[in-house]
matplotlib code that plots the C-alpha trace (Angstrom):
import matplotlib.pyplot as plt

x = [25.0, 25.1, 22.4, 21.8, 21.8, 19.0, 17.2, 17.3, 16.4, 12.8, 12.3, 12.9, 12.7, 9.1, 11.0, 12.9, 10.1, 8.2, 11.4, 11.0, 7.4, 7.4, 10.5, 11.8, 14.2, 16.7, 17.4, 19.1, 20.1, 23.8, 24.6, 26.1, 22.9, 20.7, 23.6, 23.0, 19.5, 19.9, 22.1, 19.7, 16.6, 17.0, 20.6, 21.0, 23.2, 26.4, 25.7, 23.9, 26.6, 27.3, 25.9, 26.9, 28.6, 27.8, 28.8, 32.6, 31.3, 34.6, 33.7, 36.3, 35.4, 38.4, 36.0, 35.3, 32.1, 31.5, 33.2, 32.8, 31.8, 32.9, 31.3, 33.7, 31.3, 32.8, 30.7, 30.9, 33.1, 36.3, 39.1, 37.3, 39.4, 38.9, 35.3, 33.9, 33.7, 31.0, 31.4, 29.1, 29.9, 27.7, 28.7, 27.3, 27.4, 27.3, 23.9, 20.1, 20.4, 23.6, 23.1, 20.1, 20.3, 19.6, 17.7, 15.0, 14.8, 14.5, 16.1, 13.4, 13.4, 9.6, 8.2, 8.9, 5.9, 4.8, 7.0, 9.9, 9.5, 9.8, 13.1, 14.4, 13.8, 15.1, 18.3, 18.5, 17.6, 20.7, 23.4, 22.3, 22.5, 26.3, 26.9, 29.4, 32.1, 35.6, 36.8, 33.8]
y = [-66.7, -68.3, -70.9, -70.8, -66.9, -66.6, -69.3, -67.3, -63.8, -65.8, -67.0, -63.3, -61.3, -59.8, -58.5, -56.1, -54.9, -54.1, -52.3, -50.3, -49.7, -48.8, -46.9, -43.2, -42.9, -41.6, -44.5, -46.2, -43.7, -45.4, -48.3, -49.6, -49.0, -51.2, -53.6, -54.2, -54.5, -57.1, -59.1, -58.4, -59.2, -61.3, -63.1, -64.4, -67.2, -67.9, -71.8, -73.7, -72.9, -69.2, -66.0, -63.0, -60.6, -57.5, -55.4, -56.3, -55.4, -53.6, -51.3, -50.4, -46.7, -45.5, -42.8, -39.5, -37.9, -41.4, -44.8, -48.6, -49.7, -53.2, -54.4, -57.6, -59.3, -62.1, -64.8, -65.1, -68.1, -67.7, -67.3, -66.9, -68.1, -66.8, -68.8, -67.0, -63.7, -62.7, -59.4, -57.5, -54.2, -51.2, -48.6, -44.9, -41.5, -38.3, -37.1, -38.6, -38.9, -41.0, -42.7, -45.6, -44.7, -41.0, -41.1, -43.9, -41.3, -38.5, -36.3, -36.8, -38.6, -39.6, -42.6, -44.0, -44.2, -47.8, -47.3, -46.1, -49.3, -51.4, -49.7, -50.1, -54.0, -54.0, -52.4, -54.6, -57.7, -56.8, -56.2, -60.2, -60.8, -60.0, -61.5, -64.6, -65.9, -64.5, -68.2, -67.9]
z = [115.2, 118.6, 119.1, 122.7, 122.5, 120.0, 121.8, 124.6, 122.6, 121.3, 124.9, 127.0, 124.3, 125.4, 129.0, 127.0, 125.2, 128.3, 129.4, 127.1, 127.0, 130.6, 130.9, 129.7, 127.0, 129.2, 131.2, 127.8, 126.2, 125.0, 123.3, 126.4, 128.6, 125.9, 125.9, 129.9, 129.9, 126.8, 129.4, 132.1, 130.8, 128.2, 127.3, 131.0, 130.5, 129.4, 130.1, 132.9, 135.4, 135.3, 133.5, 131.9, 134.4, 132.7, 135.9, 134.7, 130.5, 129.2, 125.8, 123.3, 122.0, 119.7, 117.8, 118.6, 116.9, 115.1, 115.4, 116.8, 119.9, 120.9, 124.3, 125.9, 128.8, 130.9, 132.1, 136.3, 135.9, 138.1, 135.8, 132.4, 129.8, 126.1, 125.3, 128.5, 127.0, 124.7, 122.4, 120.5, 118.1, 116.7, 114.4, 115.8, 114.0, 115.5, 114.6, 114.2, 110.4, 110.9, 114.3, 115.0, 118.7, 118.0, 115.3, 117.3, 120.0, 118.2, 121.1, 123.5, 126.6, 127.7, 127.4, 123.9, 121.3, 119.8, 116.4, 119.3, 121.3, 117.6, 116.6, 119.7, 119.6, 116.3, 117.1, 120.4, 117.8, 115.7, 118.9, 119.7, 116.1, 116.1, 119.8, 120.2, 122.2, 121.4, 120.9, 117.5]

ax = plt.figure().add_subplot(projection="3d")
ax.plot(x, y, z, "-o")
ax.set_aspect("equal")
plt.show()
């Protein structure tokens, strides 16, 4: 795991919660969506001089009903070269009993419940768990 991007997880980490405390499940909804606000709210930097440009995120999706995700985020550097890109990957399914996303939302799109708001940190805490450069 990436030092400075756990560091910054313990640090922001309570902005994401209140995003999703205050905020209707339908608003992240996909992996990709959480991903964003992860970058938004909490893992900000890629280093003191530039940050994550998640406007420019690319996701690898090969599966249909079930598969991989792979999110590729450059940093706002001009000209990233190969240690400016972060990744992170989830496996999804195709149904609640197989999927986190689904099964933490539970098909509903209010505002999330208390033991919502835990599982969605939890599946946040384990896309920055897996996050590192491509040069890792």
């Amino acid at each position: 795991m990436n030092q400075q991007i756990i560091k910054q997880w313990e640090e922001r980490k309570h902005l994401l919660e209140g995003y999703f405390s205050t905020t209707v499940q339908s608003e992240y909804d996909s992996y990709r969506l959480i991903v964003k606000k992860i970058l938004e709210l909490v893992i900000t930097k890629a280093d003191s001089d530039c940050s994550w440009d998640f406007s420019k995120m690319t996701v690898i999706d090969d599966g249909d009903y079930q598969g991989t995700e792979i999110f590729i985020i450059p940093s706002t550097t001009y000209q990233p070269s190969v240690e400016d890109y972060l990744m992170t990957d989830t496996y999804y399914g195709s149904c609640s009993g197989c999927d986190t996303l689904l099964g933490i939302c539970d098909y509903d799109d209010e505002l999330p419940s208390e033991s919502q708001v835990k599982e969605y940190m939890t599946l946040a805490l384990h896309l920055v768990q897996k996050m590192k450069r491509l040069s890792e």
